[in-house]
N, C-alpha and C positions, 0 to 999 in steps of 0.2 A: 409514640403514643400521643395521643391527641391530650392537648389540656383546656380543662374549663375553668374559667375567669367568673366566678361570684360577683355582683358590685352589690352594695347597700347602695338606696339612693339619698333620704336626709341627713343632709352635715356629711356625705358623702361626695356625690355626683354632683347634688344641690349644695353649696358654700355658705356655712352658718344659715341654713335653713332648711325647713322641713315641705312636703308637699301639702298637708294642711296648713301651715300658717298662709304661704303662696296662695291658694283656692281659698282663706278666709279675708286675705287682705284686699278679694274683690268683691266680697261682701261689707267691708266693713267692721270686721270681726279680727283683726290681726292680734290684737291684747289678748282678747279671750283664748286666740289659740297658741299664744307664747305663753299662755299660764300654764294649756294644760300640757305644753310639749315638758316644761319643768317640771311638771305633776311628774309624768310618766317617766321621765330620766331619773328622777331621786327616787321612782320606784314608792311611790305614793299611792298610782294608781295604776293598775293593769291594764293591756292592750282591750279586753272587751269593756272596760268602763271608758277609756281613751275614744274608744269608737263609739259610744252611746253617747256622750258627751260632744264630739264634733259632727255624727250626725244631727241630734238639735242646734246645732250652732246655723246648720246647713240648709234650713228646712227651704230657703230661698232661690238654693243654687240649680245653677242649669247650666249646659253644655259648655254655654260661651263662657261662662265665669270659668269653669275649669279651660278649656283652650285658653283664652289670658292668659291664667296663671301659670299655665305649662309654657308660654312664650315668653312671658316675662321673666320665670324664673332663674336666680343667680345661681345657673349652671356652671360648670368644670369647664376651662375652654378643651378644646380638642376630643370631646366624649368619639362623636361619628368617627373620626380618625384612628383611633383609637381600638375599637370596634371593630372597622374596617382591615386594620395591619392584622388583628387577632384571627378575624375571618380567612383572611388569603392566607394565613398561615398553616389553616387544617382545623383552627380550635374552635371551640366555643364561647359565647361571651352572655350571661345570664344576670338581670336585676331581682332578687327579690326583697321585697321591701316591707315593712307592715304598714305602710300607707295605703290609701285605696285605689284599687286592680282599674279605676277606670283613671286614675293619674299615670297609674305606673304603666301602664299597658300601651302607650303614646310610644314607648320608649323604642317600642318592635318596630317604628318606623326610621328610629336612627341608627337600627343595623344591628337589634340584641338579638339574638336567637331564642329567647324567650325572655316572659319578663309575669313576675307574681306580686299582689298585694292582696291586701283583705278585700274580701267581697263584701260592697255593698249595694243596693238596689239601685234601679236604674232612676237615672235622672231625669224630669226631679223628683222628689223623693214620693210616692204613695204608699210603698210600703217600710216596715221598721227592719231598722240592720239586725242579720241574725249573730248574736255571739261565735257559733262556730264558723263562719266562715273569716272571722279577723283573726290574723296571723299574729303567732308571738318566736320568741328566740329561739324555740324548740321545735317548731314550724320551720325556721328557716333551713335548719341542719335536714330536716324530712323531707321538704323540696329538693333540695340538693343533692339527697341522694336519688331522688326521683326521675332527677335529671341525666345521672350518673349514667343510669340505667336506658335512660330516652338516648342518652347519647352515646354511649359505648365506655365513658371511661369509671374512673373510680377516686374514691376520695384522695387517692396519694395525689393522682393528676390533676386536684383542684387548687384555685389560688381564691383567698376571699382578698374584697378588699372593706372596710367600714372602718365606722368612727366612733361607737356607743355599746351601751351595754346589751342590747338587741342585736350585737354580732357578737358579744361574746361565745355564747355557745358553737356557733359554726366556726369562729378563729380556734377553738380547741382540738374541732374534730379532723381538720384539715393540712398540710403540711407547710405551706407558705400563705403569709398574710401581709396585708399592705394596710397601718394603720393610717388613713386619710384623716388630715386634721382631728385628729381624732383625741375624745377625754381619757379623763382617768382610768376608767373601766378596761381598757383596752392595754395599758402600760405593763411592759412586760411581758405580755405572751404573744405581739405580732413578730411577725419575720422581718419586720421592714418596718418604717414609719417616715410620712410626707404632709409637709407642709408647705401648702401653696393652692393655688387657682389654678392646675392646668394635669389636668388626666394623664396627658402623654408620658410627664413626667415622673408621676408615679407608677407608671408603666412599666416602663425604661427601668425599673428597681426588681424588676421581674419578669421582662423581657425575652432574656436567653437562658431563665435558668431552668433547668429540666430535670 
């Protein structure tokens, strides 16, 4: 049976970063959006206020500012590689993120077979972010089985990997987990846990297990 690979991608894929601060730090805005990535980790503020809040941060941004930040950003070494071993295998490899689908959606050219964020309007911005298209942790588990479904297999055959409390809910529903640098939130109920800068090797912790 085929298996699919989950990633989160901030403080996951991305190494002590998230894809909004990356996209505000080429605006100028990097403070404002490490405030509110804090806001949202201690559970302060919810994903659709997180989203109303860095779309005004945003009001400036345009294509190239997000390509930058998707080029500059302190990526995982070995993601394509990574991806690639998963692919020739049979399996699937899928990002779903609560960041936004025009960050995370770049990803489908390093080889994801699909990849989910919250939708927001096209850039740059004229129209307002709708609350129901930004993702939350309970989003992430509904994808994934969507996926399940797109692709033939079933929750037993999924592997997550993250690092925050926006995967806890999917690390519960799932049978093997790979906590990547990952906080508090997560201690205790992954399968596995890695610490370092390099995909492959958190990989390698779930590999060959079937």
């Amino acid at each position: 049976m085929a298996r699919l690979h989950l990633f989160d991608l901030d403080g996951t894929l991305l190494h002590g970063s998230t894809a909004p601060v990356e996209i505000s730090r080429q605006l100028g805005l990097e403070a404002e959006a490490v405030a509110l990535d804090q806001a949202i980790g201690a559970g302060l503020i919810g994903p659709p206020e997180y989203a109303a809040e860095v779309y005004t941060l945003w009001a400036e941004l345009t294509e190239a500012h997000v390509a930058a930040a998707f080029e500059g950003a302190p990526w995982l070494a070995r993601i394509r590689e990574v991806w690639a071993e998963i692919r020739n295998g049979g399996d699937y490899c899928a990002v779903v993120s609560l960041s936004p689908s025009f960050f995370v959606e770049r990803l489908i050219g390093w080889g994801a077979h699909a990849a989910y964020g919250s939708r927001f309007p096209a850039l740059p911005f004229t129209e307002p972010v709708d609350p129901a298209g930004v993702l939350s942790a309970a989003a992430k588990v509904r994808i994934a089985d969507r996926l399940c479904e797109e692709f033939g297999v079933a929750r037993a055959d999924c592997i997550a990997y993250g690092d925050s409390l926006s995967d806890k809910d999917l690390f519960g529903v799932v049978p093997v987990s790979v906590a990547v640098n990952a906080d508090s939130h997560l201690a205790g109920i992954s399968t596995h846990s890695y610490m370092g800068r390099d995909l492959w090797e958190a990989y390698e912790l779930v590999r060959h297990a079937r």
